[in-house]
Structures are given as C-alpha cells and as structure tokens.
N, C-alpha and C positions, 0 to 999 in steps of 0.2 A: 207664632202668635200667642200660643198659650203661654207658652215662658215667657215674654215680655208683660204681659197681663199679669203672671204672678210676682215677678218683680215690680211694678208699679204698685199692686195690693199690697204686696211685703214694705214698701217703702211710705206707703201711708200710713198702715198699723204703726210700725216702727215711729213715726213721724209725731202720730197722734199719743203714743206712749212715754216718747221719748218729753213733748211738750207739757204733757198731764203730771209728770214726773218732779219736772221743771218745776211747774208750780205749785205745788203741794209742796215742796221746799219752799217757795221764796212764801208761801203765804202760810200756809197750815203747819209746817216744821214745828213753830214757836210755840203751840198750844192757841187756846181759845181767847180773843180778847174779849175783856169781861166788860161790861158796863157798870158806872155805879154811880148812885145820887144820895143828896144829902137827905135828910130824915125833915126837912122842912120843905121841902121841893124847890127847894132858888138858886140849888149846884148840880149841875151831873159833868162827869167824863166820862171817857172810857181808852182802854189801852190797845195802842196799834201795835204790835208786835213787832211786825217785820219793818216798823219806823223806829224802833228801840224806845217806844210810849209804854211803860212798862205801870207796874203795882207799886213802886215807889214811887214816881212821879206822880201818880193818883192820889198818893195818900198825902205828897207834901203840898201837892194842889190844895187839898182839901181840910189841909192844917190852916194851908194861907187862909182860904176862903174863911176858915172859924174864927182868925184875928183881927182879916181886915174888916171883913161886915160884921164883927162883932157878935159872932151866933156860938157861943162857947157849948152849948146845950145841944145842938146835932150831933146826930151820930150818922157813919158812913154806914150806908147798904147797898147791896151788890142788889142790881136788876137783869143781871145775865143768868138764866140757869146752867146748871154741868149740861155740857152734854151729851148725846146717848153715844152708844157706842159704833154706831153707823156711820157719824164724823170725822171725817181724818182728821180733824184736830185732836177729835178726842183720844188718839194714839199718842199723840204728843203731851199731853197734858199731865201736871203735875199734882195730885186731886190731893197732898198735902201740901201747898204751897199754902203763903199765908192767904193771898187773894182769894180763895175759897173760902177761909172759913170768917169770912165778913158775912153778915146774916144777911139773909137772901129776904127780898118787899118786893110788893108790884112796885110799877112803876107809879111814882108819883104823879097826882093829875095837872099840876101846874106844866110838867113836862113832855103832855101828851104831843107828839105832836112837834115838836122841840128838839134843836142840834143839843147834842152834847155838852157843847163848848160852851164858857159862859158868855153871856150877852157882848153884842156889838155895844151895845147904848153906854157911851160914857159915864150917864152917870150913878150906873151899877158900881154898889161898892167895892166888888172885884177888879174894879180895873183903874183904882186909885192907886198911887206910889207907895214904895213899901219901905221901911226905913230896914238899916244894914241891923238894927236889933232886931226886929220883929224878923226879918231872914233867919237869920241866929236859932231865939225861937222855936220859927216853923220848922228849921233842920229834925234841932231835937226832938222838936214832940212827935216829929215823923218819926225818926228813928226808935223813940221808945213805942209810939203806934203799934211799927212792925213786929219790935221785939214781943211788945204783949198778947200777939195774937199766937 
C-alpha cells in the first residue's frame, strides 16, 4: 500500500513539473511582453510574444497610426516596467533590446481602463485605408525608429 501511494505522489509531482515546465516555455521562454502608448493617449499596444506580436510590429503600428491620424509630433513610451527578477520572464529577457530603451510614462488617462488595440469605432482614424505609398513610408520610418534606438 505504501509503494503504490508513493508512485501515485511521484506521478503527480512529476505530472505537476512536467506541466509547469511546459508552460514557462510556451508562454514566459520569449521574454516580457511590454505595453506601449502613444505620448497623446489615442494609441496603445502591446506585444504577445508567444503570437509572434513582437517590438517591430509595435513600432510600424505606431508609424501607421503617426500618418494616418496625422499626429507626426507623438512619441512612443513604454507603460510596461522591467521586471524584477522573481519573474520567469525576467530570465528570459533581453534588457538590451531596443524595446527597453523606449522611455518609460504612466500610463495615460484617456487609456485608463481601455484594450490596447485601437478602437472598434470606424470612424477612428486608424482604421481608414492606407495607400501602397504611405505603407512604403511606415516600413521605413520603422526601420530607421529601430535603427536609432
């Protein structure tokens, strides 16, 4: 009776280690997804990792969003802090990547409260059509974004 009891204990631990294991890969491996919003509070995202939502697509998000609403004068700030070192993510994390050294603001008040993603409401000027120039564009200013950080 005792040996079966300690195989069913040994098969739980095991079970419970093996799962916990699991998922600190499929979710914490990638590092911390960071949130960030724009410096007028009428953009924010933020990056899913283990969706392949990364610090590039943030930044050409948020090139779009300076074209097509016309807000050339925002600047991106991160509202995620680092975080400490008690986080499995924070084992993972790359604390010189560029996504860090985007200067860290509360978060803004328009977006208290508020998904990430920009508005449902059509008639946000986010979610007007984008011509194949202004794409163009967004690429670049992204890519030099990156580069200058």
């Amino acid at each position: 009776m005792k040996r079966a009891l300690k195989w069913i204990l040994s098969l739980i631990v095991s079970g419970v280690l093996i799962f916990w294991g699991f998922a600190v890969y499929m979710f914490e491996s990638q590092g911390t997804d960071v949130a960030y919003q724009t410096s007028d509070g009428k953009w924010a995202d933020n990056e899913v990792l283990f969706k392949g939502r990364n610090f590039d697509g943030i930044v050409f998000s948020y090139e779009l969003y300076k074209i097509v609403c016309d807000a050339p004068n925002v600047k991106l700030e991160r509202i995620t802090k680092k975080p400490n070192i008690l986080t499995v993510s924070w084992w993972f994390d790359d604390f010189d990547s560029p996504k860090w050294k985007v200067t860290m603001a509360n978060r803004h008040p328009n977006l208290e409260g508020e998904s990430y993603f920009r508005p449902k409401d059509k008639a946000h000027c986010f979610n007007q059509a984008v011509s194949k120039e202004n794409m163009e564009k967004v690429k670049k200013r992204a890519a030099e974004y990156i580069n200058g950080l």
